[in-house]
N, C-alpha and C positions, 0 to 999 in steps of 0.2 A: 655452395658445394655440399654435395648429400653427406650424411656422416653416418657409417654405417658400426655398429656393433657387434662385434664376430665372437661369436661366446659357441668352444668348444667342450667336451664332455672333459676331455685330460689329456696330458700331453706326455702321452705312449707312442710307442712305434707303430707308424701304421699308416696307411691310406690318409683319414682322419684328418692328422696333425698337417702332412703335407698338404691335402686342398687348403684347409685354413689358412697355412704361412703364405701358400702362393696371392691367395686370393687378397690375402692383406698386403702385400708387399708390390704384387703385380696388378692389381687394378690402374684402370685408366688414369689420369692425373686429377680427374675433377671429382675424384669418391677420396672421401677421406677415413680410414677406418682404423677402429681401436679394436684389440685381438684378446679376449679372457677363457682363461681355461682353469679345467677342475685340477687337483690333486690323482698322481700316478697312484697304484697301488703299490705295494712293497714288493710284488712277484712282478715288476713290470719296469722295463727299462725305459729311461725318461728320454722325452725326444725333445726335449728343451731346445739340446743344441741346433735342431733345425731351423729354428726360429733366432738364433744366436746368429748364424751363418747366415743369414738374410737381414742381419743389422735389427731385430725386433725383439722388443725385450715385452712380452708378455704379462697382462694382469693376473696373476695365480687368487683364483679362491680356494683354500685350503680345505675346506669344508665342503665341496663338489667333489662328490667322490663317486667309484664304482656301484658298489654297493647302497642298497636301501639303507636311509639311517635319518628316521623321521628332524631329530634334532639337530643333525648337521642340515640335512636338507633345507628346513625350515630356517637356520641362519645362515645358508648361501641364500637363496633366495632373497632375505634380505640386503644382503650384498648387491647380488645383480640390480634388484630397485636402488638401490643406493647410487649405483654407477651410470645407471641409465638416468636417474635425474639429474645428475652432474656431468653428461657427456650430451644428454638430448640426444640423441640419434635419431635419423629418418627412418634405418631400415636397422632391426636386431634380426640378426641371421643366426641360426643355430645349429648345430653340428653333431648327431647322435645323438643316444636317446636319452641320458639324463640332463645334459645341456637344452635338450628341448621342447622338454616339460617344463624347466624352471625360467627358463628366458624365455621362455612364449608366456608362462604364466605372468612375469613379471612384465611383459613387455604389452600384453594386452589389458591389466593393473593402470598402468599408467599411458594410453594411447598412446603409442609409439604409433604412427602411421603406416608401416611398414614390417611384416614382419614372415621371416623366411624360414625352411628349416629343411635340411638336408638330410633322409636316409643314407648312413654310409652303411648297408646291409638292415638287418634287420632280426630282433631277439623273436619270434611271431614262430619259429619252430628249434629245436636241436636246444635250449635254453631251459627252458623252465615246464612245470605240469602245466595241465589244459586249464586247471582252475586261474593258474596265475596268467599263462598266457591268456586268457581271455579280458583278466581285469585289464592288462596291458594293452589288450587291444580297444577295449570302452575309453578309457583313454588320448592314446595315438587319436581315434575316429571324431573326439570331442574336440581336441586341441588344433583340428586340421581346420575343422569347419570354421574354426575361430581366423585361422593363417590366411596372409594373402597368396602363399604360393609354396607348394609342395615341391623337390625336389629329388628323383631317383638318381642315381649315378648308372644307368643302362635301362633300357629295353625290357629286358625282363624281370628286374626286379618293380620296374611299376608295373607290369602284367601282373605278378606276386601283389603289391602292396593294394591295385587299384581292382583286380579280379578276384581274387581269392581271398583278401585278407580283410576289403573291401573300408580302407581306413579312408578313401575321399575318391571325390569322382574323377575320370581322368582329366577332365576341362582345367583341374586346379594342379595337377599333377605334369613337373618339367623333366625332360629327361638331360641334363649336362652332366656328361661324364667325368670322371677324376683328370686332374694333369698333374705333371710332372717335369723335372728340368732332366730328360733323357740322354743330354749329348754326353754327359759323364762315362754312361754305361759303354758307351764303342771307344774312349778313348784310354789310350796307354793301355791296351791290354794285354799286350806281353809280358810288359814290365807288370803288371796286375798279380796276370797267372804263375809268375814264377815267383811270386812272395807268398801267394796263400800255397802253394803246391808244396814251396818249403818250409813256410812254418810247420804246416800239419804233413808233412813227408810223404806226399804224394809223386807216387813216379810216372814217369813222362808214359808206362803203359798202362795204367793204372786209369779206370775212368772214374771220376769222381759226380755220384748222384746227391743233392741234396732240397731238402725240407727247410724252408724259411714261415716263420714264425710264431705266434704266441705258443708254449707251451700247457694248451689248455683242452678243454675236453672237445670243445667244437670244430679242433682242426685235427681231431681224429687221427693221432698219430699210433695209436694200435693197429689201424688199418694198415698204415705203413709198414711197420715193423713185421706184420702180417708179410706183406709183400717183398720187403729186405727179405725175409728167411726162405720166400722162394726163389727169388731171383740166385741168392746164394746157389739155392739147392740148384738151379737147372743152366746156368750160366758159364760160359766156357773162357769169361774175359776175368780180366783182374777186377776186381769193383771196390770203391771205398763209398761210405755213407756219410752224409754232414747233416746233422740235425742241428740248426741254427737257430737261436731264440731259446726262451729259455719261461718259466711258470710253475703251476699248479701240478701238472702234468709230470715232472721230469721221472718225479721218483716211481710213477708206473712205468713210464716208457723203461727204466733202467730195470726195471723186476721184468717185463717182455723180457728184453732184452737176454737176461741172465734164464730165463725161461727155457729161452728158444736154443741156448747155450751160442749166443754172437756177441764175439769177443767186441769191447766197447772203453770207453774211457768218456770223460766228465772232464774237459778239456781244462777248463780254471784248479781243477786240484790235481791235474794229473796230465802231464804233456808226454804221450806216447802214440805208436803209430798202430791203431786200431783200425778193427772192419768199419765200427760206427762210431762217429767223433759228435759228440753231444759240445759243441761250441761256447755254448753260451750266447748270449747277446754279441752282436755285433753291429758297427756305424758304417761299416764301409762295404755294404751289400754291392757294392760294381767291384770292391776285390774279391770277395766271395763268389761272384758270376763268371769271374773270368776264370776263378779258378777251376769251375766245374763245368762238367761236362753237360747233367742235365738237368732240371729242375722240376721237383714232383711238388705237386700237391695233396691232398687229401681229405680237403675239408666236408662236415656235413652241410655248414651254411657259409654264403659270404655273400658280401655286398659286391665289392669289386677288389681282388685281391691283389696288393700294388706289386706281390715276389713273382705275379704273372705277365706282368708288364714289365716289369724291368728283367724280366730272363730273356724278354723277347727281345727288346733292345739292348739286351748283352748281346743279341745273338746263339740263345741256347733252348734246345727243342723240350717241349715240356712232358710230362704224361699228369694229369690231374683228372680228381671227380667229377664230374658236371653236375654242379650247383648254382644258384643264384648267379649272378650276371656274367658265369666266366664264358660262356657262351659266346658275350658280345665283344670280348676281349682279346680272343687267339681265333687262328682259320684251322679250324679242325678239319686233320687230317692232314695239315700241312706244318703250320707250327706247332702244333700239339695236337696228341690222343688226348681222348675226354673216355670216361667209363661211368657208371651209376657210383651210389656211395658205396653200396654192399659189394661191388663185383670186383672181388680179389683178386682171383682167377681171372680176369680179363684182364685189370690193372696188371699185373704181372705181366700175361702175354705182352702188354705194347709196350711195358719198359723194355721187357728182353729186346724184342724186335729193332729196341733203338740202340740198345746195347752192343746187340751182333752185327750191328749192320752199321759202319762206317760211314758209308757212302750217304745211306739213309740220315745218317746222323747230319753228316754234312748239306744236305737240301734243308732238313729242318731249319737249322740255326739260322739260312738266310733268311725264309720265308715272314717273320714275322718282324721285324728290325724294322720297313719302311714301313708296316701296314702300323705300329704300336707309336711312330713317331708324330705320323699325321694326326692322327687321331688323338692320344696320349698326352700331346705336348701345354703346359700351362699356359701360354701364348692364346690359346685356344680356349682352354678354360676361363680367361681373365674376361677373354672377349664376350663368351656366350652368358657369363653370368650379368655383365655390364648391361647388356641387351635385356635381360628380365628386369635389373634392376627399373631401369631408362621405365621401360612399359608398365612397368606398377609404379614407380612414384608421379608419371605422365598420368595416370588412368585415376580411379575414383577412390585408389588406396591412399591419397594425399589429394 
């Protein structure tokens, strides 16, 4: 039985954490896998319970962290060689970018036979100056060559990783998209909608727009806030706003905010019925979806953003940037507008558009539910990655 080592960067909300738990939990019967992850940061809410919920109780290294920090780094690292001698592993798989530098480095240390590592996006622009992103790419480019198998989560972002950023050739480079357990997002949601619409007192003509995740600089929620204060200004419906998630970020978006003069509230210190309700973190994103009506985006980078997929399979039409792979993930024009990162004034146009238009509204929400199901589902993911595995431990990587 292959024994495979699943070492994640941290277990934060996000895309990320979920492939990892599925992939540990829902592989074949004949992979047997152990699941390690770094330390959350303190602006970041822990997604542990995902892995709770799936009966997996996780190895935490405490010392894998977000942030560069030579001295922690250099004793996770130890850690990982520690684990990998004492578990042998066939295949150490790795999960975002500082989980795989240090489990590749550790994993190619001690000839592990096998060893994988998955872009969930990518730091390579929107992150850091050109000095740094460059050392980060000498890097990425050193560590591939050494790997048995690269993985994109879409289409375009190995276009990105394999053409322009040019960290490994595409012959080494897999494309197996994210999954997820979808069927949650269509059920009960009546019962769903009528608990978030009452907590936060949303009225039945009330359309509620909102923004799920990290509150940090690369999901660019100035942009947003930008387009909140036009939509205000040119919109003839009732609109509420839900910024969900929460970070680095908060205390700008609430200075826009008070800026732009849009009445707003900081949900955890303050439960009242505002234009824009700053949430906080939340677990129960399929009652947040039912609750609303439509779901924006706004980011500069992403790898594959999971509040895009599961809006879809809420059943709720999007308006987002067009960045990194969301391209591969909505049928534009149907389940969702896409705009550049800078175009306000266009973002704006097509929320309105979804805003004023009912009926419009109504074709969206179907359009993307069966296309996000087939595609999106973990099932799928359990199987495509199985398939790589089989072909590199069959081939001359063992």
């Amino acid at each position: 039985m292959p024994k495979v080592l699943r070492i994640l960067n941290r277990f934060n909300v996000g895309g990320p954490t979920y492939n990892a738990v599925y992939l540990s939990k829902y592989m074949p019967a004949n992979y047997e896998t152990m699941l390690v992850g770094g330390e959350i940061d303190s602006s970041e809410e822990s997604s542990l319970f995902i892995a709770k919920n799936e009966g997996l109780n996780p190895h935490i290294i405490t010392e894998m962290k977000r942030s560069i920090n030579p001295f922690a780094d250099r004793k996770a690292l130890k850690k990982i060689k520690e684990i990998i001698g004492d578990y042998k592993p066939d295949i150490v798989h790795t999960h975002a970018s500082k989980a795989g530098v240090l489990g590749r480095k550790a994993a190619f240390s001690l000839h592990v036979p096998v060893v994988v590592h998955t872009f969930h996006g990518h730091v390579f622009h929107s992150y850091f100056n050109s000095i740094k992103t460059g050392i980060i790419k000498q890097i990425e480019r050193s560590l591939a060559r050494k790997s048995s198998a690269i993985i994109a989560i879409s289409d375009e972002q190995k276009h990105e990783l394999v053409n322009i950023h040019r960290i490994c050739e595409a012959q080494k480079m897999h494309v197996i998209p994210l999954g997820f357990d979808l069927e949650k997002f269509a059920a009960n949601t009546s019962e769903k909608r009528r608990a978030f619409r009452q907590k936060y007192m949303v009225d039945d003509d009330e359309i509620a727009i909102t923004i799920v995740g990290r509150l940090v600089p690369v999901k660019n929620h100035d942009f947003f806030i930008q387009v909140v204060k036009n939509v205000l200004a040119k919109s003839k419906k009732r609109l509420r706003f839900f910024i969900v998630g929460d970070g680095e970020s908060r205390e700008q978006i609430v200075n826009r905010l008070n800026e732009f003069n849009v009445d707003h509230c900081y949900w955890p210190n303050e439960q009242k019925k505002a234009t824009v309700v700053l949430t906080s973190w939340s677990k129960e994103v399929d009652v947040v979806n039912a609750g609303s009506d439509i779901i924006v985006l706004t980011s500069l980078n992403e790898g594959t953003p999971v509040s895009l997929i599961e809006a879809q399979a809420s059943g709720k039409p999007i308006v987002s940037t067009r960045t990194g792979g969301i391209n591969n993930i909505v049928i534009e024009g149907e389940s969702a507008f896409l705009t550049g990162v800078d175009e306000v004034e266009l973002f704006t146009e097509k929320l309105l558009q979804i805003t004023e238009n009912e009926s419009l509204r109504k074709k969206m929400e179907l359009a993307g539910r069966e296309f996000v199901v087939e595609r999106f589902g973990y099932k799928r993911l359990c199987a495509d990655m199985a398939r790589l595995y089989d072909t590199l431990l069959q081939s001359g990587h063992k």
